[in-house]
N, C-alpha and C positions, 0 to 999 in steps of 0.2 A: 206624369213621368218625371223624376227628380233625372237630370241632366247634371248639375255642379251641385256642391256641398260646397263653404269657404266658410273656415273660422278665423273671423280675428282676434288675437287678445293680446293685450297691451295692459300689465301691471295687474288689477284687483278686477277689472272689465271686461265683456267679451261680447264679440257680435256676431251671431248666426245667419248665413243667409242662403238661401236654396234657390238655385236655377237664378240668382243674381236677387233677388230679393231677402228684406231684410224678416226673419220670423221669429229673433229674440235676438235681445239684448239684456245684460245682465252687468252689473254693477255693484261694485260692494262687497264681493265675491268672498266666503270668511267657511272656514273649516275647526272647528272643535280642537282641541289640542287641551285635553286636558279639562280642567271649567273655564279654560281661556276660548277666545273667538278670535284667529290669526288670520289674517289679510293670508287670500290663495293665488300664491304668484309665479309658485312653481307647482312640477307635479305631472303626474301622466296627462296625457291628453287620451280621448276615451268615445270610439263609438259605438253603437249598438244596435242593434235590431231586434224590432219586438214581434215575435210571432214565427220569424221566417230567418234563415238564412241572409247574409247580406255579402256581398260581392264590391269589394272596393280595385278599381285602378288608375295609375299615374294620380298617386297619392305625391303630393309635395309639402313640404314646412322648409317657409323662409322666415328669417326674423326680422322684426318690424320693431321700431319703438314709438310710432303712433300710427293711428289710426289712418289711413285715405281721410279727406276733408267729406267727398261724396258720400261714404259710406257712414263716416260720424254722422252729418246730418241725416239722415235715411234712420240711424239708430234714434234719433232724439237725443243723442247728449249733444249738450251746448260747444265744448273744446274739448281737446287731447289736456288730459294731466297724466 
């Protein structure tokens, strides 16, 4: 049973983590714009449900400009840039 969802993202990175654990992280983060590859820094943020129906509450977004130290390491990057 998923309990929490928490995304962090900070700059071109971002870290997934469900019921407090980590099950992606992502890095490098880059969207199409033409035949250019642009760093994705801004933009909607976007969830989804595949198959069913999904029910979200006490939805919050604070802003961050890095990472928790615990949660970096949990993701595997080395520092906050």
């Amino acid at each position: 049973m998923i309990r929490g969802v928490k995304v962090y993202t900070v700059g071109d990175r971002a870290i997934f983590l469900v019921n407090g654990n980590v099950v992606n992280a992502l890095t490098a983060a880059r969207v199409e714009r033409g035949p250019d590859l642009v760093p994705l820094i801004r933009g909607k943020l976007q969830r989804q449900s595949e198959g069913s129906e999904a029910f979200y509450r006490r939805v919050q977004m604070r802003p961050i400009t890095a990472f928790p130290p615990a949660i970096l390491a949990a993701a595997g990057f080395e520092k906050n840039s």
